[in-house]
C-alpha positions in Angstrom: 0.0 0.0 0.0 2.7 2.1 0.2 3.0 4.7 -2.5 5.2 7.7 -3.5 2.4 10.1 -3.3 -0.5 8.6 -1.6 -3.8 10.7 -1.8 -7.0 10.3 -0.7 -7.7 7.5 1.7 -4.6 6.1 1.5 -2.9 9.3 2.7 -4.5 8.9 5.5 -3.6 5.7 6.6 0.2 6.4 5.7 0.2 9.2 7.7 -1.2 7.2 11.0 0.5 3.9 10.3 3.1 3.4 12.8 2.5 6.1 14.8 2.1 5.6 18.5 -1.1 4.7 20.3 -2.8 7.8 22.0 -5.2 5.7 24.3 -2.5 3.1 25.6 1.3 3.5 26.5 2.1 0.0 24.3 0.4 0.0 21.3 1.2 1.2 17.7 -1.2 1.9 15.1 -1.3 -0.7 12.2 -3.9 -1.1 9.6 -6.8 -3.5 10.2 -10.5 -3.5 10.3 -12.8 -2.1 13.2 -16.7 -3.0 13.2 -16.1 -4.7 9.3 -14.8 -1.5 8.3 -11.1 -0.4 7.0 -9.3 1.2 10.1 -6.3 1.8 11.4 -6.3 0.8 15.0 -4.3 -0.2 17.7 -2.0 -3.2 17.8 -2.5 -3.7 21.9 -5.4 -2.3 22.8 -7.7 -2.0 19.4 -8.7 1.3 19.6 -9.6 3.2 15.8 -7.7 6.0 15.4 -9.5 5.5 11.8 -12.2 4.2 10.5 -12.9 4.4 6.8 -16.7 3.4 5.2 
């Protein structure tokens, strides 16, 4: 997914992915899927930071 340019959608997953958690100390934001939808959420605790629909 990873693109020179990204736009859109995927811009804003490259620019969350990888970033540290903001609800737990341990966790780092990855992409996944939260309530059957795209997200990025946390790798510990699974808290969206995005949700995409």
């Amino acid at each position: 997914m990873s693109q020179a340019n990204p736009t859109g959608r995927n811009a804003l997953v490259e620019k969350l992915r990888e970033r540290d958690c903001e609800y737990c100390t341990d966790g780092t934001l990855v992409e996944g899927t939260y309530k059957d939808n795209e997200a990025v959420v946390c790798d510990e605790c699974d808290t969206p930071a995005l949700q995409l629909w």
